[in-house]
N, C-alpha and C positions, 0 to 999 in steps of 0.2 A: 504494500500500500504506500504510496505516496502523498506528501503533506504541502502543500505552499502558505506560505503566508505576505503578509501584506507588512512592507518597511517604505517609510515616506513614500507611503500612498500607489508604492509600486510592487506587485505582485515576481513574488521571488518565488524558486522550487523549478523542479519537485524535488524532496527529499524523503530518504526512508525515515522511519521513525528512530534508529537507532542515533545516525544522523543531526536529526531533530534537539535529541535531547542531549548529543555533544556540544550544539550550540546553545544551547541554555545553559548546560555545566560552562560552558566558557565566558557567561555573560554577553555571548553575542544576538541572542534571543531571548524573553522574559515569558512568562506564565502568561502573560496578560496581553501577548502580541495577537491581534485576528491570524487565523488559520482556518485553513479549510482543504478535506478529502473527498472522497469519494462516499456519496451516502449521507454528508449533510445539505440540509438543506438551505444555509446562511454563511458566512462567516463568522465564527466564534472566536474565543478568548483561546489560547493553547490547552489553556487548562480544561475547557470542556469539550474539547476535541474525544469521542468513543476513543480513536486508536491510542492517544496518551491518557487517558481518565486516569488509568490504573499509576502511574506514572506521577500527578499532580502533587503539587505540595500540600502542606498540612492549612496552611491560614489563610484563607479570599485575602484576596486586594481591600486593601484598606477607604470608605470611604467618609466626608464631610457628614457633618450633623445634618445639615437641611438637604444635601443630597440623600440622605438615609429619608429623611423624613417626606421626602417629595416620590420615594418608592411605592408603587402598589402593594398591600399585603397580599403575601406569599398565601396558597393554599400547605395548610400545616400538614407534612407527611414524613413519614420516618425516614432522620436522614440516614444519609448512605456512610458505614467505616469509613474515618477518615484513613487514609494511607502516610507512609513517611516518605518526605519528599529525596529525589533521586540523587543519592550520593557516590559518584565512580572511586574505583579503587586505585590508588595510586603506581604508577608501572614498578616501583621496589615490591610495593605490597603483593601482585601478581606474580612480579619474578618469583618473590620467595613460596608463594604458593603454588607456582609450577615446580619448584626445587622439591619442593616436600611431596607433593605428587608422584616425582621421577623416581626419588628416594625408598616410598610408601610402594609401588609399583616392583622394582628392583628385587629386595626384601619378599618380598610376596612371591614374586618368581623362585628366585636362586628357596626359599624353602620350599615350595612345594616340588621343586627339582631336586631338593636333597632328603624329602622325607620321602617319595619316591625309589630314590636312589637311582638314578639315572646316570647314565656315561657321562661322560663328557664328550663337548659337543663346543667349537669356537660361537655358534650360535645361541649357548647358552651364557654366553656372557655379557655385563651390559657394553661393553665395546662395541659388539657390534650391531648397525642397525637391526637387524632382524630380530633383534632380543626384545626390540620395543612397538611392534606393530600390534602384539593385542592390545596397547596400552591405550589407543584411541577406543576400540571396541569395548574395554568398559568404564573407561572415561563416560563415552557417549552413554552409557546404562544405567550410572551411577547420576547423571544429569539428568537424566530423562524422570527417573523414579524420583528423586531428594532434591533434583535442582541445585546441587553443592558435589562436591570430592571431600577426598579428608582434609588435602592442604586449602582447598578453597574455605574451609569450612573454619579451620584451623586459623586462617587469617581474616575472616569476617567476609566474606564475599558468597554471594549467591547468584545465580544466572535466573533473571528471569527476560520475557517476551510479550510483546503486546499478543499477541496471539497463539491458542493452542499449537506450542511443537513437539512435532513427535518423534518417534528414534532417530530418524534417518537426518530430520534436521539437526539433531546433537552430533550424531555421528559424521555429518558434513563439518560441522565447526568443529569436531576432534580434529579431523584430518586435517583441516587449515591450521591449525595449529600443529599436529606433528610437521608438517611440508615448511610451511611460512615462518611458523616460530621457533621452531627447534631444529627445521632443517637436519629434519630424519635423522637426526642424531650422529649426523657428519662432520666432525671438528669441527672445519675451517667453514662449514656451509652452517653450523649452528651458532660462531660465533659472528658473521653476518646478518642470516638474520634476527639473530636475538637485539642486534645495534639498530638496525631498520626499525622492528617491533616497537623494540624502547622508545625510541623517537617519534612514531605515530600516536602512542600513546600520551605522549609524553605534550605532543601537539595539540590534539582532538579529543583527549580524552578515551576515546576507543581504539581496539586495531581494529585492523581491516576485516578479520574474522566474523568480529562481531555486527559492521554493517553487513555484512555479505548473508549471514542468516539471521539476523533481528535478533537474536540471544543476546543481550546485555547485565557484565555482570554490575552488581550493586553491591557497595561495602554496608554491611550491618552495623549498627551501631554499639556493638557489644565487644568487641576486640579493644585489650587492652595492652600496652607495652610488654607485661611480663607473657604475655602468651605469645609474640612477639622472639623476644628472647627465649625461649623455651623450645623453639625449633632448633636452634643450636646444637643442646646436647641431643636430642632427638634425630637429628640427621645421622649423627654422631655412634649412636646407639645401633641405629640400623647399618651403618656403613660397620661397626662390629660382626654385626649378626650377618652381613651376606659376608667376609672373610672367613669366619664358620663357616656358612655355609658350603664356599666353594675351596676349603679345604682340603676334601679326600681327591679334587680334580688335579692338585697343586701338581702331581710329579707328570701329566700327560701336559699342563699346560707348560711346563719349565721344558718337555721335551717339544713344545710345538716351535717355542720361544727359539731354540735354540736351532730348529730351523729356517726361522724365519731372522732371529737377529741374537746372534750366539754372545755377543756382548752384553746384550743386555740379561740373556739367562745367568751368563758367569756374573753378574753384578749383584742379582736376586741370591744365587745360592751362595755368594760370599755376605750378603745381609742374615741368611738362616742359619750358617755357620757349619755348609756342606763342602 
């Protein structure tokens, strides 16, 4: 769906909604600008636009006494929950909640690969890409059902949408982010686009993920510094717990190493004290 609104008297747009409500997070639009889609029948205020309603802030526009008083009385009917007005997540605040995701993800693999008891396998390591492609598959699951992850959740953020999405649109905005933002988890192609990302967010408020399938996320107001800092030893813990894990791999991986870059195996097994 598309929005236009009206700026000194001249009709701007169209815009998606996620869009929309970049330019109000930036002060470049107000609540209180006319807009109009498809299916009204006026120009409205933004705030009573159907496709942002859900979106609007907590307190009407403020007006004069005599203009109060020269209002017609309202027919009385039960108002509607007020909602909390749209606050974006800052792009440190995402990074580290994609970190603790990759983290949470990682840990979750490398155990059920060792309670298992599985071979070893270069594919079973997070090095390389292929270790991380179910990661969008329940990313998208976990969004679809909760509308959060644990690091999202972890850092105050939730994804919502002006309109019912359903798996396949989570699942489109996972893969935008595996490809766009993490760059399939290819060194020199992740720390590209992780600098690109950072910077559109950093701009607009949103990446580009998020106009492309209407999924916006929103910081909760319940995130405090110390949970913040708590990801720390947390990351920390699980980067323990998959060294456990891949453990009993260690002497097939030190002989892969060693055909692939024999210096660096003899470097490893003078750290172990082999």
């Amino acid at each position: 769906m598309y929005i236009y609104w009206l700026e000194n008297q001249r009709r701007c747009g169209p815009a998606t909604v996620p869009d929309v409500l970049s330019k109000i997070h930036l002060g470049e639009l107000t609540w209180d600008t006319l807009g109009w889609h498809s299916g009204c029948q006026e120009w409205l205020p933004l705030r009573c636009l159907p496709a942002l309603a859900d979106f609007a802030e907590l307190d009407p526009p403020q007006m004069d006494k005599g203009e109060e008083e020269r209002q017609p009385q309202p027919v009385l009917r039960e108002a509607p929950i007020p909602v909390q007005p749209v606050r974006l997540p800052t792009p440190m605040v995402r990074f580290a909640a994609r970190v603790t995701d990759c983290t949470i993800y990682a840990t979750l693999v490398l155990g059920v690969a060792y309670a298992l008891g599985l071979q070893f396998h270069p594919y079973l390591l997070p090095g390389h890409p292929l270790f991380w492609v179910g990661m969008p598959v329940l990313e998208a699951l976990l969004l679809r059902i909760w509308r959060t992850t644990p690091g999202k959740r972890w850092m105050g953020i939730k994804v919502t949408c002006a309109s019912k999405a359903g798996y396949l649109t989570m699942l489109g905005r996972s893969l935008c982010v595996f490809v766009f933002g993490m760059g399939c988890m290819l060194p020199l192609l992740m720390l590209i686009m992780c600098f690109f990302s950072y910077r559109n967010v950093r701009r607009c408020g949103l990446a580009r993920w998020d106009t492309l399938s209407g999924v916006i996320p929103v910081a909760l107001p319940t995130t405090t510094p110390a949970m913040v800092f708590l990801m720390v030893p947390f990351i920390l813990l699980c980067m323990q717990l998959c060294s456990y894990f891949v453990f009993p791999w260690l002497p097939d991986m030190i002989q892969l190493m060693q055909e692939q870059n024999p210096q660096a195996a003899e470097f490893i097994q003078r750290l172990m004290g082999n």
